[in-house]
DRENPA-3360 file (N, C-alpha, C; in nm, 2 decimals, always signed):
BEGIN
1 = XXXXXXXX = +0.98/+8.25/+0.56/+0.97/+8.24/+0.71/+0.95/+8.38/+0.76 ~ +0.85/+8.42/+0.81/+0.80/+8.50/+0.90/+0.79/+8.53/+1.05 ~ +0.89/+8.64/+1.08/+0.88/+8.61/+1.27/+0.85/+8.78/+1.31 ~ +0.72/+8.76/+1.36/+0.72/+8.84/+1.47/+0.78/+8.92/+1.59 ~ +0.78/+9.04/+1.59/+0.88/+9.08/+1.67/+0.80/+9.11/+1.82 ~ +0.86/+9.13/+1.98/+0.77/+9.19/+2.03/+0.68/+9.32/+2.04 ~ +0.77/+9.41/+1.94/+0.66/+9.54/+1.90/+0.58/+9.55/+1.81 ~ +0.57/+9.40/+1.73/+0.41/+9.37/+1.64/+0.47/+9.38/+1.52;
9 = XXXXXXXX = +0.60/+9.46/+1.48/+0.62/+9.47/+1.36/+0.66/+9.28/+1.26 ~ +0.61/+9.24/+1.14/+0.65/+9.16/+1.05/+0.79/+9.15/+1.00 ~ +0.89/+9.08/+1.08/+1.02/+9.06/+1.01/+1.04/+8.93/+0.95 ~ +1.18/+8.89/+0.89/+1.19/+8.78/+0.84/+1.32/+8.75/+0.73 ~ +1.30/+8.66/+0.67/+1.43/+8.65/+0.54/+1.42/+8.68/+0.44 ~ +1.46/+8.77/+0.35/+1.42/+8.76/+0.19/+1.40/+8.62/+0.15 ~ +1.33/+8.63/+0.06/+1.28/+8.48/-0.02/+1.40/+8.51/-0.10 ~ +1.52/+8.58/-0.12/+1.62/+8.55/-0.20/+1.72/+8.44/-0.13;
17 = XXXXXXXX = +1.75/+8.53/+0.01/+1.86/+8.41/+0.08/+1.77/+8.30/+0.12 ~ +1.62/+8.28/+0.19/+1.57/+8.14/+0.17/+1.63/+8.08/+0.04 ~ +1.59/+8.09/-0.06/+1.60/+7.99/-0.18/+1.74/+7.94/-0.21 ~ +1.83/+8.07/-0.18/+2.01/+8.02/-0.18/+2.04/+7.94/-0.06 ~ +1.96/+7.95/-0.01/+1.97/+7.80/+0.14/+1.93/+7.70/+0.07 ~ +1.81/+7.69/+0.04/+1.77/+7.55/+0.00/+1.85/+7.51/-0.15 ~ +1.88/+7.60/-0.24/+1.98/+7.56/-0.34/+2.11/+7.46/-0.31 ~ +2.18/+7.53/-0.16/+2.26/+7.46/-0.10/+2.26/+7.38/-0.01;
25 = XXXXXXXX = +2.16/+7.35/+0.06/+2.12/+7.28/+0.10/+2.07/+7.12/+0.05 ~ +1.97/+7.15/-0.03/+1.91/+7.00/-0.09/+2.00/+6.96/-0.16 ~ +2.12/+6.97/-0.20/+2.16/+6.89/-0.31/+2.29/+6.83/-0.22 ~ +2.32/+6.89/-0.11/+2.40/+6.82/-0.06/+2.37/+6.73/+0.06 ~ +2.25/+6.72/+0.08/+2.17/+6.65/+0.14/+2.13/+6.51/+0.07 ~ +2.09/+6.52/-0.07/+2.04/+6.42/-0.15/+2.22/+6.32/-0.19 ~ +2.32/+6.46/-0.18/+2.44/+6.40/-0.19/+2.47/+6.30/-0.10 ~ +2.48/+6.37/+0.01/+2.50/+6.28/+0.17/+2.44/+6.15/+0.18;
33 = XXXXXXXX = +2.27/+6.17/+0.18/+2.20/+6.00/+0.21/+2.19/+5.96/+0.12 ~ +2.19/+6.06/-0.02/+2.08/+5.94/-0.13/+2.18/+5.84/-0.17 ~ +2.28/+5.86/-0.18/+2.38/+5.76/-0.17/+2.40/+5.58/-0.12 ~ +2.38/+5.66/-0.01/+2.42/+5.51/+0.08/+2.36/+5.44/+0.07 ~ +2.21/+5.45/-0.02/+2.17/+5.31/+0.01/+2.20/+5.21/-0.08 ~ +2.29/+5.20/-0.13/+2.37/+5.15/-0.27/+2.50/+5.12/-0.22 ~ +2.55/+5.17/-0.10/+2.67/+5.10/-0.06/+2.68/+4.97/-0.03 ~ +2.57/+4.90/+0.00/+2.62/+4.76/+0.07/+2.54/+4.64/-0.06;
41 = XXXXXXXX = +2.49/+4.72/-0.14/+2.42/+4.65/-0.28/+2.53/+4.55/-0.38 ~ +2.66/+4.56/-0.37/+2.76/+4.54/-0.46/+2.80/+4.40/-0.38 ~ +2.76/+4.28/-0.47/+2.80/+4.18/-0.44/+2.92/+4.10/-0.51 ~ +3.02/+4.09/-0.45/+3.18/+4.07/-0.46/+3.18/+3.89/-0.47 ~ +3.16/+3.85/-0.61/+3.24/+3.70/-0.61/+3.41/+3.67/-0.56 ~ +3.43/+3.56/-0.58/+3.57/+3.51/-0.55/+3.65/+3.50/-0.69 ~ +3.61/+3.50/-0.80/+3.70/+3.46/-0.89/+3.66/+3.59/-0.97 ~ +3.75/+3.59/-1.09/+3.74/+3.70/-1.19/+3.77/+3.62/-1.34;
49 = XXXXXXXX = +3.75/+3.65/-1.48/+3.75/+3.59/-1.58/+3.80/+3.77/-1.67 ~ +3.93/+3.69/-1.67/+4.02/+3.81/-1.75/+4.02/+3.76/-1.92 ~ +3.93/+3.85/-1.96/+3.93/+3.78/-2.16/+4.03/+3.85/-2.21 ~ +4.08/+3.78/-2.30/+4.22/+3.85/-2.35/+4.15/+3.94/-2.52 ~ +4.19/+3.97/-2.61/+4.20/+4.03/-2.73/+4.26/+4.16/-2.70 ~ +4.25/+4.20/-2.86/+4.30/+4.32/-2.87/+4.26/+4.48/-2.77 ~ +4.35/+4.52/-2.76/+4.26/+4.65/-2.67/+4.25/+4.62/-2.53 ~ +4.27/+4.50/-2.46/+4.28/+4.47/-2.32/+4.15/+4.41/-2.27;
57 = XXXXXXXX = +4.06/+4.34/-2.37/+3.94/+4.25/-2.35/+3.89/+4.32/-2.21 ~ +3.82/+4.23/-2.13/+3.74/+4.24/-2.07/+3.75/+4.19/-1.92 ~ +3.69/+4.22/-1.80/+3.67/+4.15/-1.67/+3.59/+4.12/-1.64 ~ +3.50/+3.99/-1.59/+3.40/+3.96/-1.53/+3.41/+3.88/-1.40 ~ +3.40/+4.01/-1.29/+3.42/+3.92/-1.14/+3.27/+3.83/-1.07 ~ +3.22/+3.78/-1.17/+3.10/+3.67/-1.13/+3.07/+3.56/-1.12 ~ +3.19/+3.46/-1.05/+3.20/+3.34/-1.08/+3.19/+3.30/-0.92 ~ +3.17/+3.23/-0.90/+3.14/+3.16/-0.75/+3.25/+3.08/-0.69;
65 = XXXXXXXX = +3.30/+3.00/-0.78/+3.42/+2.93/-0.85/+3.51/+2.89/-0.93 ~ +3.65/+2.86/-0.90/+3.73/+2.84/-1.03/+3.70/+2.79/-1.17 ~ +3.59/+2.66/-1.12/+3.59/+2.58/-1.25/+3.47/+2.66/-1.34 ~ +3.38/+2.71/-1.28/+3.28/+2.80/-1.35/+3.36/+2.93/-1.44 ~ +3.46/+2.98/-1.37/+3.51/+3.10/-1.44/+3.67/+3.03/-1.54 ~ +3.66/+2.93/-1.49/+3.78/+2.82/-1.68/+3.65/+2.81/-1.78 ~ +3.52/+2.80/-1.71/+3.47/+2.72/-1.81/+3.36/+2.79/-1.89 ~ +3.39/+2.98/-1.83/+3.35/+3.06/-1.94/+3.46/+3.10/-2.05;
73 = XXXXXXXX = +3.60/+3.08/-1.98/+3.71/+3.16/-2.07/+3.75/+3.07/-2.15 ~ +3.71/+2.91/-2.14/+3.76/+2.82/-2.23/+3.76/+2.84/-2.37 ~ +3.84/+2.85/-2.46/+3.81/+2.83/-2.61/+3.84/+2.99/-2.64 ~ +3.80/+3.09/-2.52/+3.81/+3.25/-2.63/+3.94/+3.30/-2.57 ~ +4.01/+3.23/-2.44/+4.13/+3.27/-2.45/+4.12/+3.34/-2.30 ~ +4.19/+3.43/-2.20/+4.24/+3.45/-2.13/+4.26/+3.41/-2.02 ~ +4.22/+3.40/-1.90/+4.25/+3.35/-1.77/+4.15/+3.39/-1.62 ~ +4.18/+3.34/-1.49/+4.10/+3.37/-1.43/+4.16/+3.36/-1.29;
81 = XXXXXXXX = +4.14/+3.49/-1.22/+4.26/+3.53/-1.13/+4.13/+3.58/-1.00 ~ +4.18/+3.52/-0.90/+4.10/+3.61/-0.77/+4.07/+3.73/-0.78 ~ +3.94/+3.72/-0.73/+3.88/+3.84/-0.69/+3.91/+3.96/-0.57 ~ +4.05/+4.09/-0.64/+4.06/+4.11/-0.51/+4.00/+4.22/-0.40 ~ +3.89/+4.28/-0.42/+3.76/+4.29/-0.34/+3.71/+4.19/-0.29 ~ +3.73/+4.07/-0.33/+3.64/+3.97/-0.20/+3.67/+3.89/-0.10 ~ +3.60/+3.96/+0.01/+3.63/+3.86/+0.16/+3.52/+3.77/+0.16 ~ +3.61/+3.68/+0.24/+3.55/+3.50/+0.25/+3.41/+3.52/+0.39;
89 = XXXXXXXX = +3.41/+3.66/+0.41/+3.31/+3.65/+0.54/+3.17/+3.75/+0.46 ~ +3.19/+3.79/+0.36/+3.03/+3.76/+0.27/+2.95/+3.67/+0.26 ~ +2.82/+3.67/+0.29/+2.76/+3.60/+0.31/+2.70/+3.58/+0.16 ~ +2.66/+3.44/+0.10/+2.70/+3.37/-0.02/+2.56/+3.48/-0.08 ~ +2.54/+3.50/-0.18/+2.41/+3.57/-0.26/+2.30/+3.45/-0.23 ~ +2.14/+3.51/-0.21/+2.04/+3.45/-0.18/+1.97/+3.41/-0.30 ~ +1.95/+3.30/-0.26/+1.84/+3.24/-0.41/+1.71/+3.34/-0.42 ~ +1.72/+3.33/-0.53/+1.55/+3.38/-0.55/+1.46/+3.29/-0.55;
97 = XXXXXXXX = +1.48/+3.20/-0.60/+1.36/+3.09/-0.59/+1.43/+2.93/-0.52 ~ +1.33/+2.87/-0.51/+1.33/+2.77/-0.45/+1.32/+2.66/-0.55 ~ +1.39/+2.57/-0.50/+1.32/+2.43/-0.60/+1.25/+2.34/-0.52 ~ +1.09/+2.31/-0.60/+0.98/+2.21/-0.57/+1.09/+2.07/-0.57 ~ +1.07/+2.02/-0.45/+1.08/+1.86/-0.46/+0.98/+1.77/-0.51 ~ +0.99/+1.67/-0.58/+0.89/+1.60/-0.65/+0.91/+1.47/-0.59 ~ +0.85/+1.41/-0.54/+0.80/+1.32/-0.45/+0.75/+1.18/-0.54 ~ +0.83/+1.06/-0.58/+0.75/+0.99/-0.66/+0.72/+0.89/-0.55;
% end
């Protein structure tokens, strides 16, 4: 960046402190927004599917409902306990597709 003085002389910044600006600058910039747009991406079911085994198995909070999340844990063992990140005022996940009606 180059500025002009009114007695004609060329002044301005070292292209050293430019660069240590933008060093600190961009990355906490990319910190700030690049972020956010991934905050409202996380979609929060109602139930959770706690698998038991050794070592503290596993959690899967992607069930819609109770009986979907018994009726993955059935037979390997653990249990299935509310989701507690999820409020009832999410609006339900959107289909991707549609189903053709067939008309006989």
């Amino acid at each position: 960046m180059l500025i002009t003085t009114t007695n004609g002389k060329i002044t301005g910044t070292s292209p050293m402190k430019v660069m240590k600006t933008v060093q600190f600058v961009v990355p906490l910039l990319v910190t700030t927004f690049g972020f956010t747009a991934y905050a409202g991406a996380e979609i929060y079911y109602p139930w959770c599917a706690n698998y038991g085994g050794r070592g503290g198995g596993g959690t899967n909070c992607g069930w819609s409902t109770y009986e979907q999340c018994m009726a993955t844990i059935r037979g390997m063992g653990g249990f299935c306990d509310p989701n507690p990140f999820y409020t009832a005022s999410q609006k339900p996940p959107r289909r991707l597709y549609k189903h053709k009606r067939h008309d006989s």
